[in-house]
C-alpha positions as CSV (number, residue, x, y, z in Angstrom):
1,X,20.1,-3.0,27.7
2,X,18.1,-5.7,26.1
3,X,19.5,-8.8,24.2
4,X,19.6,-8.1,20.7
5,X,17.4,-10.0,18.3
6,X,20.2,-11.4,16.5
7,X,22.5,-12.0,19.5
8,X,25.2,-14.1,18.4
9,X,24.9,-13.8,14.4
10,X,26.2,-10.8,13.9
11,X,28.6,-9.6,16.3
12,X,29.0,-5.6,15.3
13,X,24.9,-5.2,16.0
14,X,25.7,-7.0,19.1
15,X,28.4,-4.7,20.5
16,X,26.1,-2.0,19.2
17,X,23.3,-3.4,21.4
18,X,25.1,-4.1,24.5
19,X,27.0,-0.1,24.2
20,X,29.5,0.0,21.9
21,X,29.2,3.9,20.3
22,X,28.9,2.5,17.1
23,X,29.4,-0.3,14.3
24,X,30.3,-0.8,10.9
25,X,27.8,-0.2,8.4
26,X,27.3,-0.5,4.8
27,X,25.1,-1.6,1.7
28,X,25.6,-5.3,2.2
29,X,25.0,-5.5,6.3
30,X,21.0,-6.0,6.3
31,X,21.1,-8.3,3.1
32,X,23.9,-10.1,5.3
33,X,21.4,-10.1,8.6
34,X,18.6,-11.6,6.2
35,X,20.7,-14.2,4.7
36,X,21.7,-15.2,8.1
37,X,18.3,-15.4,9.5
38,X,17.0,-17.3,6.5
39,X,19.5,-20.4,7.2
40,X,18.5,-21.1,11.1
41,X,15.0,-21.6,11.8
42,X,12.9,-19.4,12.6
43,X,12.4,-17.7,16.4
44,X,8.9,-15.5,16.8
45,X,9.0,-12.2,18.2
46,X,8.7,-11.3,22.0
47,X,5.7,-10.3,22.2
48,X,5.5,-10.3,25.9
49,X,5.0,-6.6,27.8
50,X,6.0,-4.9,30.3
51,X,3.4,-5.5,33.3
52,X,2.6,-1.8,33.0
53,X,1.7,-2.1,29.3
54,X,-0.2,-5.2,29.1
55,X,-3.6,-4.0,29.7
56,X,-3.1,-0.7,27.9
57,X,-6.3,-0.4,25.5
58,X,-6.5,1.8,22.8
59,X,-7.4,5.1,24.5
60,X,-5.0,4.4,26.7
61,X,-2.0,3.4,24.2
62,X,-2.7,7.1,22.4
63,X,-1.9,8.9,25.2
64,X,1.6,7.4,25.0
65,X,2.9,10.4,23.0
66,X,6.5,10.9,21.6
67,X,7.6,14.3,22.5
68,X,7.8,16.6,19.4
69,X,11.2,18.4,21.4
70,X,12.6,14.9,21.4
71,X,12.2,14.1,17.0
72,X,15.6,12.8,16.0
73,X,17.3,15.2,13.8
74,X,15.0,18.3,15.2
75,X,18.3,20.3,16.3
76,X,20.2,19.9,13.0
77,X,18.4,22.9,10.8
78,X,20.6,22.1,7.6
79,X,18.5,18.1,7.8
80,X,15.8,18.3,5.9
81,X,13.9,15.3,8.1
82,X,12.8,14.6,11.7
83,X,11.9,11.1,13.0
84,X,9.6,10.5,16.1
85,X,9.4,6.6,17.7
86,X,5.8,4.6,18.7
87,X,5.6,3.6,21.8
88,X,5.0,-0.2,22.4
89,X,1.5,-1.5,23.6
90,X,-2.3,-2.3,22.2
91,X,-1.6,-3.9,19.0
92,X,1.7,-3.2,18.7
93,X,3.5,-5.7,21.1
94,X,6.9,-6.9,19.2
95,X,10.3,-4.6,20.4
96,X,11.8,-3.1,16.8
97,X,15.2,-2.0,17.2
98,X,15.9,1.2,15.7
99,X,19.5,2.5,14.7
100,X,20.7,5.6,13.5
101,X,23.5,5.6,10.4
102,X,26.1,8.3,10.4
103,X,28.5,7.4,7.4
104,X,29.5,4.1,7.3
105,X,28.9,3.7,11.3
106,X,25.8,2.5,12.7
107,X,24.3,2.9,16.9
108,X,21.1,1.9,18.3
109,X,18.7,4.3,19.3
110,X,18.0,3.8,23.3
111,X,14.4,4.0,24.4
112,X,13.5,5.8,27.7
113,X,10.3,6.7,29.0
114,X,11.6,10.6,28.9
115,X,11.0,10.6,25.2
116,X,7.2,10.4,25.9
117,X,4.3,12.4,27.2
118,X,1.9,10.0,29.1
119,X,0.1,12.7,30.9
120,X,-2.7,12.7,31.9
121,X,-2.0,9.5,32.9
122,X,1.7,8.9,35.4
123,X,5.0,7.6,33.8
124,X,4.9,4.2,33.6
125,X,8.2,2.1,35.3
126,X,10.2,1.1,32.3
127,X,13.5,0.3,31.4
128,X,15.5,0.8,28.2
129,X,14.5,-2.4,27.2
130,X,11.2,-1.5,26.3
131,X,12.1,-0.5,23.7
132,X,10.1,0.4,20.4
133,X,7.1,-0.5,18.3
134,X,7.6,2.3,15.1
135,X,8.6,5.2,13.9
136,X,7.1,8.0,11.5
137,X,9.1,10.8,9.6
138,X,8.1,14.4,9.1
139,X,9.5,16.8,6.3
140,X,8.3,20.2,5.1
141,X,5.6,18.6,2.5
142,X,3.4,21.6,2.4
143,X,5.2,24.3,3.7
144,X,8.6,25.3,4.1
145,X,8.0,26.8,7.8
146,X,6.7,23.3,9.1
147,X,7.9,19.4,9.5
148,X,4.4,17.2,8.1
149,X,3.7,14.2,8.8
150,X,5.2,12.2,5.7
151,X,5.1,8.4,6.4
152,X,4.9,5.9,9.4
153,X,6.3,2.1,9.8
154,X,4.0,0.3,12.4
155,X,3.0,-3.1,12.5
156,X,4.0,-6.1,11.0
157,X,5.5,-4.5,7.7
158,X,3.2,-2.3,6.9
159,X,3.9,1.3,5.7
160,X,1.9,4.4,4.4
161,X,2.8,8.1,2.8
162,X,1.3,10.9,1.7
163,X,2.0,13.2,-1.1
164,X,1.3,17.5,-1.2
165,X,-1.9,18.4,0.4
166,X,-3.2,14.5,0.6
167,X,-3.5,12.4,4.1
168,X,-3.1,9.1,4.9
169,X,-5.7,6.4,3.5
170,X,-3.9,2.9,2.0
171,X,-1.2,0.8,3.2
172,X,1.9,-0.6,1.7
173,X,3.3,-3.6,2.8
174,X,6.9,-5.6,2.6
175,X,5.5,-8.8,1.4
176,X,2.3,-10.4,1.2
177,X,1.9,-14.8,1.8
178,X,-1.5,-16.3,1.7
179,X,-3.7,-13.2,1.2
180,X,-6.9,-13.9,0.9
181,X,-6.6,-17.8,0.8
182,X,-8.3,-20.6,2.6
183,X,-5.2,-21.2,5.3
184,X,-3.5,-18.8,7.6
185,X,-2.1,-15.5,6.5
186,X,1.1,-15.3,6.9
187,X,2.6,-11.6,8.3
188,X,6.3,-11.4,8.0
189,X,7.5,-8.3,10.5
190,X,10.0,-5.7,10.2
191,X,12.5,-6.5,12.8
192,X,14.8,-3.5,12.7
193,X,15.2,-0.7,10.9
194,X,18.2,2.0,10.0
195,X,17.1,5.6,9.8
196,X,20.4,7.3,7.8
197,X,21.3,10.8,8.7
198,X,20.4,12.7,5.7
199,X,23.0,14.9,3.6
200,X,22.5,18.8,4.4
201,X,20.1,20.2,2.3
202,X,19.1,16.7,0.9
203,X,14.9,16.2,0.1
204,X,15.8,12.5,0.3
205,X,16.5,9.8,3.0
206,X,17.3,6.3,3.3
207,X,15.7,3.7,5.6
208,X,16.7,-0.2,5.7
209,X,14.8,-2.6,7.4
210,X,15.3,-6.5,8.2
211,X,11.9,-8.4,7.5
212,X,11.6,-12.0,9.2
213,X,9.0,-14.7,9.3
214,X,8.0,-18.0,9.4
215,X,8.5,-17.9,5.7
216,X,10.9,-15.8,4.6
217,X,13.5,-13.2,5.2
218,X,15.0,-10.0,3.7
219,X,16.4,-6.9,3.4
220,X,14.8,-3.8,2.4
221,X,16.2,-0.3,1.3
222,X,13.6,2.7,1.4
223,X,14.7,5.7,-0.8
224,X,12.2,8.1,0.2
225,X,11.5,11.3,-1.7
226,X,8.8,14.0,-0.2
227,X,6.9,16.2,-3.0
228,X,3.4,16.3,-5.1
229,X,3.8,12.8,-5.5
230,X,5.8,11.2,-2.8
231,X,8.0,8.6,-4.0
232,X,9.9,5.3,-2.3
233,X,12.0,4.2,-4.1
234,X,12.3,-0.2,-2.8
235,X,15.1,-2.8,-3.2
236,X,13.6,-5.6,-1.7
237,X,16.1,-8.7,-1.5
238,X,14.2,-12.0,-0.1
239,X,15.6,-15.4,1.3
240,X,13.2,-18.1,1.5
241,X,13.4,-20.7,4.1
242,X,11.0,-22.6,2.3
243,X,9.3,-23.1,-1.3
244,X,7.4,-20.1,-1.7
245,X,4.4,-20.5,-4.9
246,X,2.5,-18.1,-4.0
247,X,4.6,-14.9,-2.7
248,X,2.9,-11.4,-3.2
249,X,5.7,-8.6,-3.9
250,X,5.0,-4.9,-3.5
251,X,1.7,-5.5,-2.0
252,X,-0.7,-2.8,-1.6
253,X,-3.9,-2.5,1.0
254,X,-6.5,-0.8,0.7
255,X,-10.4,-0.2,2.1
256,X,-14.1,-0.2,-0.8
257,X,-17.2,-0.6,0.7
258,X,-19.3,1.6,-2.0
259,X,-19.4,3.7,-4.8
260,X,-22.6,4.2,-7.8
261,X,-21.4,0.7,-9.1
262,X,-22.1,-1.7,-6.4
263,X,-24.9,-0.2,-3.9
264,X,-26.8,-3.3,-3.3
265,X,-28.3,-3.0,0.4
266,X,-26.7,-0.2,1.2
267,X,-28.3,2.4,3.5
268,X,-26.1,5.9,3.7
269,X,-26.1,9.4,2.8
270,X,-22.8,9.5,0.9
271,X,-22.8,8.8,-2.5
272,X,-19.0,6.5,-2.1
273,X,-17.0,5.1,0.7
274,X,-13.6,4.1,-0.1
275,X,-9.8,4.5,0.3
276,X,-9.4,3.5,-3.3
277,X,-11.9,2.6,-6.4
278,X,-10.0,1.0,-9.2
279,X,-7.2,-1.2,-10.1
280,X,-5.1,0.3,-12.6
281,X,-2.6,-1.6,-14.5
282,X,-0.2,-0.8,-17.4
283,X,0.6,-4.4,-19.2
284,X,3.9,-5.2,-20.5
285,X,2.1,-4.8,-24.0
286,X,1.9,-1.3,-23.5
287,X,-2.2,-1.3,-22.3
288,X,-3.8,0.6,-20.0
289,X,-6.1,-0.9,-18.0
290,X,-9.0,0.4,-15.5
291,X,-10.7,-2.6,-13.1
292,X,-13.0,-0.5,-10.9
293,X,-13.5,-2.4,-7.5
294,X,-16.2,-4.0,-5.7
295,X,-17.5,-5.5,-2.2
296,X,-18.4,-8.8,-3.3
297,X,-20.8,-11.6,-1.4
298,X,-17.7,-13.6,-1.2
299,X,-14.6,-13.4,-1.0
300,X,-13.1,-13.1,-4.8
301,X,-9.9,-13.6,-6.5
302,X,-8.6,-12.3,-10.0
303,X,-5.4,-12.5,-11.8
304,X,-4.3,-10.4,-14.6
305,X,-1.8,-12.6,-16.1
306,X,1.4,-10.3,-18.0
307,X,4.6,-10.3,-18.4
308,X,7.5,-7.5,-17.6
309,X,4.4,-5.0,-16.1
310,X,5.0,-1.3,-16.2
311,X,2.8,-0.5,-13.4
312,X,-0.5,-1.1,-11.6
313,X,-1.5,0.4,-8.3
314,X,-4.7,0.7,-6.4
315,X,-6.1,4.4,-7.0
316,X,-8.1,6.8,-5.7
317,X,-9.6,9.1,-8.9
318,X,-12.5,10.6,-7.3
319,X,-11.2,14.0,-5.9
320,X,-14.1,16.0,-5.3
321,X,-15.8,16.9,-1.5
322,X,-19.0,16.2,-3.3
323,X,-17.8,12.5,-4.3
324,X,-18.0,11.3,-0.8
325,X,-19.6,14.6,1.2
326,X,-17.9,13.3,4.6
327,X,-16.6,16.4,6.2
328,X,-14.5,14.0,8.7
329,X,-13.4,11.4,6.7
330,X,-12.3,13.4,3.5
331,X,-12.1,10.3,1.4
332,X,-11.6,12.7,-1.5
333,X,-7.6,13.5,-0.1
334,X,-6.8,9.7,0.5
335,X,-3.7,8.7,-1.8
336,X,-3.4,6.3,-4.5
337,X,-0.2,4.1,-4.6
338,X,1.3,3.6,-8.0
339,X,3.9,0.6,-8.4
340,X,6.4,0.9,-10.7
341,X,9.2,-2.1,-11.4
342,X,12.7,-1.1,-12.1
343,X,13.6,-4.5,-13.3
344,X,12.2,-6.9,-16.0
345,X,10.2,-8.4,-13.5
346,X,9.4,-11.8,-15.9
347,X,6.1,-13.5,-16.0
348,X,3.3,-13.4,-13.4
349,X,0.3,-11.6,-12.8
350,X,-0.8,-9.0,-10.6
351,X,-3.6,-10.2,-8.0
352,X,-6.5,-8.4,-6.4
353,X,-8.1,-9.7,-3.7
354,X,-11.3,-8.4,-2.4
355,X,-13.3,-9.2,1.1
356,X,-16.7,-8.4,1.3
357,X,-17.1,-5.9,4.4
358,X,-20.0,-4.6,6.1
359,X,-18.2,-1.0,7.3
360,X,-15.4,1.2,6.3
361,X,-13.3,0.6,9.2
362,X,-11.6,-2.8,7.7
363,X,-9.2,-2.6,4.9
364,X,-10.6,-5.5,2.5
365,X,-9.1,-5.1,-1.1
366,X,-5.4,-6.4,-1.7
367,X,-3.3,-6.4,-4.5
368,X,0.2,-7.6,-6.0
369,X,2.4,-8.7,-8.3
370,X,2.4,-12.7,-8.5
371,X,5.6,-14.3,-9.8
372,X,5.1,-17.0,-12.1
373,X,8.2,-18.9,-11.3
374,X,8.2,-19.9,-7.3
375,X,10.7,-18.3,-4.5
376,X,12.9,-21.6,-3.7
377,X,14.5,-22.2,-0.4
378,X,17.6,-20.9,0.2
379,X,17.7,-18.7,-2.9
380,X,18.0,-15.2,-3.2
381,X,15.3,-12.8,-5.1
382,X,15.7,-9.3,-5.7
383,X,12.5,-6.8,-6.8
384,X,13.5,-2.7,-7.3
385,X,10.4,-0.6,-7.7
386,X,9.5,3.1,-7.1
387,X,6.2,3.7,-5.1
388,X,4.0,6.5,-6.5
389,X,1.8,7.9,-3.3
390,X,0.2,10.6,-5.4
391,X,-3.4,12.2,-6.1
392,X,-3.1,11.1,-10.0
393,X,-1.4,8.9,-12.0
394,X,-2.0,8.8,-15.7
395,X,0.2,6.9,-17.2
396,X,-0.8,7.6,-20.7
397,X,-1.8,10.2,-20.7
398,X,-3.0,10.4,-24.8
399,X,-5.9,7.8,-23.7
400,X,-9.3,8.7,-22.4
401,X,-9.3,7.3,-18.6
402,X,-12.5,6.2,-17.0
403,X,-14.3,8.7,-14.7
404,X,-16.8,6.5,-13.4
405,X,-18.8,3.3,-13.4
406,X,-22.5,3.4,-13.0
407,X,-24.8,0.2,-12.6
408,X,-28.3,-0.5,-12.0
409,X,-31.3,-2.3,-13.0
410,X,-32.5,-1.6,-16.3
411,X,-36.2,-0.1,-16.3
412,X,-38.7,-2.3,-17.1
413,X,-40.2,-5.1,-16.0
414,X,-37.0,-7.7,-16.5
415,X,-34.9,-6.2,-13.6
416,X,-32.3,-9.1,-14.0
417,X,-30.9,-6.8,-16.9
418,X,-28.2,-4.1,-16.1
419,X,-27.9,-0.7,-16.9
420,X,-24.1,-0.3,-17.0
421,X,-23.3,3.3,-17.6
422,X,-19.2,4.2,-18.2
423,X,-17.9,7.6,-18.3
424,X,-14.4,8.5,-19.9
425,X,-13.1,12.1,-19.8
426,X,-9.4,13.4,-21.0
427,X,-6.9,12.1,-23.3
428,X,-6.7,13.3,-27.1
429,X,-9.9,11.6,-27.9
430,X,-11.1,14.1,-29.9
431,X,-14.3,16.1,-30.9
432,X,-16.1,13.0,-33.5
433,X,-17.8,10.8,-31.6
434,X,-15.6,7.5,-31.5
435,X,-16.7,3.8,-31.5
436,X,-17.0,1.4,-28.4
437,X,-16.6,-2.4,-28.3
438,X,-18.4,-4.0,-25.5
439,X,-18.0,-8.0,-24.8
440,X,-18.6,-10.3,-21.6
441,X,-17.1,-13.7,-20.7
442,X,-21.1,-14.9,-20.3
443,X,-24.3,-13.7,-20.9
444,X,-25.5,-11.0,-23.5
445,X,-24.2,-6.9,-24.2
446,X,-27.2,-5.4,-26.1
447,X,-27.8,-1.4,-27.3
448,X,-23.9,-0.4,-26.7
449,X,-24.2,3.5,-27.5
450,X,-21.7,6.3,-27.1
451,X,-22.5,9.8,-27.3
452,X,-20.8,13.0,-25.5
453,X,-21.2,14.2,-21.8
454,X,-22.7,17.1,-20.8
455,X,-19.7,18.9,-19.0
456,X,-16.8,17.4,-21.5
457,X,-15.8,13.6,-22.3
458,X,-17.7,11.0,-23.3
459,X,-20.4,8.4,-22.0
460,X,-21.0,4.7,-22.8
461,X,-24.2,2.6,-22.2
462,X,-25.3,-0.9,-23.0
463,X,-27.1,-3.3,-21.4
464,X,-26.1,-7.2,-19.8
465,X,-28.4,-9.7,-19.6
466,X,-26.6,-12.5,-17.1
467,X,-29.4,-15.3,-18.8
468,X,-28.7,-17.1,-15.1
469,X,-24.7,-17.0,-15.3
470,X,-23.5,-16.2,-11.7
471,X,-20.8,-14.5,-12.7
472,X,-19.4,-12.6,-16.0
473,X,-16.3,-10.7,-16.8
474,X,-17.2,-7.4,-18.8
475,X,-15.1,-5.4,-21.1
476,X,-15.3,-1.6,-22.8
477,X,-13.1,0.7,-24.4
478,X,-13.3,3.8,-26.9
479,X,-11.8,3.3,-30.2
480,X,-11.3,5.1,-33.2
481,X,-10.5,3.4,-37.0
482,X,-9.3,0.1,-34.5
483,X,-7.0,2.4,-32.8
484,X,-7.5,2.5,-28.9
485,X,-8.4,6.2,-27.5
486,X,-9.2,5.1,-24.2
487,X,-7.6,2.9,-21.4
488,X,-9.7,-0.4,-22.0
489,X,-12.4,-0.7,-18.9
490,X,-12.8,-4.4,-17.2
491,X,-15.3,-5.6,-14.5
492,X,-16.1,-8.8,-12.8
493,X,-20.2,-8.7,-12.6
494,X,-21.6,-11.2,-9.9
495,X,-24.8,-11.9,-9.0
């Protein structure tokens, strides 16, 4: 049996992970793991394979398939969940212990190569100490007669879900450091997890996982709720080992290369590519908020400053085959991811970060909730949200929500000037036309007009001049008598 990760600091996991049956377990054991981690320095990852793994590439590492007879939980027909284990290898290298809690006991899981199908390559020669990279959980999303797919843990800390009838498309992550900025992104990994053995009959299940890194360390407990909208519910507890200014909680990751906004030099038959195309945010002064996204020239930063947020996420609101018309991707059944805070999370600002990318294979948009106040060393922090994966999220619902963002030269013979076209739909807006207020940080809004759509809701228009500003920040929403009847609409334009 390998040596533990945390040989020596905590002596039940230790006996766990050299045999013992199993070990006491209970709500306090990770966040006791973390805290212990954060007060010796820090020790990297193995990252070292097996001599028959090392030169896996990434056709290769797919055929190292966990045996569907094998899922944890598959014999137990009152358990509502199955669990099935990633192989190390490729990308993947670091060992994550997995563990199985039954009560208030705890035992590691045991890797062996008889949990995998390899074919139609031979069984590799490995021991137990292999070990593994991941795991994913399936649950009767769509159907009652079959386990789906629901969410996977692989890499560093990233996660993703699905809700009803959607597939996978953004990432979640435990924490983001340094995203986007000048210096070295820092990836804190999930070290271990512990899958609990749901109730009979329950539709929920709890996973908690110990995060380390250079950084920072913590302890993570995943409620995790399958339906329409499939919900996590996270209590996040971090322990610094340094000053942290500039951590990024309940991160969210995302992929935009295009959409009828932001074309320039593009050369494709689809009409969009993208995992997600707005920011949504719901301010702690009760505003809703749309910030449609953008593939930029450079890389570009922006920081809604609030205070106590209700939510933001980064979502996917076009739904329609005929959005994207990509048969294979189906962009139009990629989740949004809707972050809601449990706690008074104080004052900060949620950040979006977005990359300029040349291809839809990179994610390049990220976004998360800044703290105002810095994570000090030795300190604990503690951040409760549910995540929403879910094909809508209107979180007030009253107010008109934008549809879609059009932009484009204006015709004539000035083609600096945009055309910037804004279409709202829903809400209780009502059947008089209502007004719009149009402003930008630089440069000049002429013509704003608002006037119904042809197929329900409503459409604004106006024109920006830039008058040689590289950059403005644009602003719309419907109102009625001063009274907001739609979510307000913002946009970075650069040139």
């Amino acid at each position: 049996m390998a040596a533990p990760l945390l040989g020596g600091w905590w002596p039940a996991l230790v006996a766990a992970a050299e045999g013992a049956a199993s070990t006491p377990f209970d709500a306090e054991t990770v966040a006791q793991l973390a805290r212990a981690l954060a007060s010796r320095a820090y020790v990297p990852p193995d990252t070292t394979l097996p001599a028959a793994l090392a030169g896996a590439n990434y056709d290769q590492y797919r055929d190292f398939r966990y045996r569907p007879d094998k899922a944890l939980w598959r014999d137990l027909h009152d358990v509502e969940f199955q669990a099935q284990f990633f192989h190390r290898g490729f990308l993947f290298k670091p060992r994550v212990e997995m563990h199985v809690v039954e009560g208030d006991l705890a035992r590691e899981l045991p890797f062996s190569t008889s949990l995998f199908d390899y074919s139609p390559n031979p069984t590799p020669a490995l021991d137990d100490a292999t070990g593994f990279a991941g795991f994913r959980l399936h649950a009767p999303l769509n159907s009652r007669d079959y386990f789906d797919e629901l969410c996977v843990f692989l890499g560093a800390s990233y996660f993703r879900a699905v809700g009803k009838g959607l597939a996978y498309g953004l990432s979640a992550r435990g924490l983001a450091l340094g995203s986007g900025d000048p210096g070295p992104e820092e990836f804190p990994v999930f070290r271990a997890f512990w899958l609990h053995r749901p109730d009979a009959g329950s539709n929920a299940i709890t996973v908690d996982a110990l995060l380390d890194g250079p950084s920072i360390a913590g302890a993570y407990r995943f409620r995790i709720q399958p339906g329409e909208d499939t919900v996590f519910e996270v209590d996040a507890r971090l322990f610094p080992r340094v000053d942290l200014a500039h951590a990024g909680i309940a991160p969210l990751t995302s992929m935009y290369q295009f959409d009828a906004s932001d074309r320039t030099g593009i050369d494709d038959y689809r009409p969009s590519v993208h995992d997600s195309d707005g920011l949504g945010l719901w301010t702690g002064t009760d505003e809703q908020v749309w910030r449609p996204l953008h593939n930029p020239s450079s890389i570009q930063h922006s920081g809604f400053q609030d205070r106590t947020p209700r939510g933001f996420g980064l979502m996917q609101r076009k739904r329609g085959f005929d959005d994207f018309e990509d048969a294979e991707a189906g962009y139009e059944k990629r989740p949004s991811a809707w972050i809601e805070p449990l706690d008074d999370w104080g004052a900060g600002e949620v950040y979006l970060v977005e990359i300029p990318t040349a291809d839809e294979y990179q994610d390049n948009i990220v976004a998360f909730w800044r703290p105002a106040e810095a994570l000090k060393a030795g300190s604990e922090r503690r951040w409760r949200y549910r995540l929403h994966w879910t094909a809508s999220k209107l979180w007030k619902p009253a107010l008109a929500h934008v549809a879609a963002t059009r932009i484009g030269a204006r015709p004539g013979e000035d083609r600096s000037i945009r055309l910037v076209v804004i279409d709202f739909e829903g809400g209780d807006i009502g059947t008089d036309a209502p007004q719009v207020e149009v402003a930008a940080t630089t440069g000049r809004i002429a013509n704003p007009v608002v006037h119904a759509r042809p197929g329900g809701g409503w459409r604004v228009g106006f024109e920006f001049a830039p008058d040689g500003r590289t950059s403005s920040e644009l602003r719309a929403r419907l109102h009625r008598g001063g009274a907001a009847v739609s979510e307000t609409w913002v946009y970075r334009w650069s040139a």
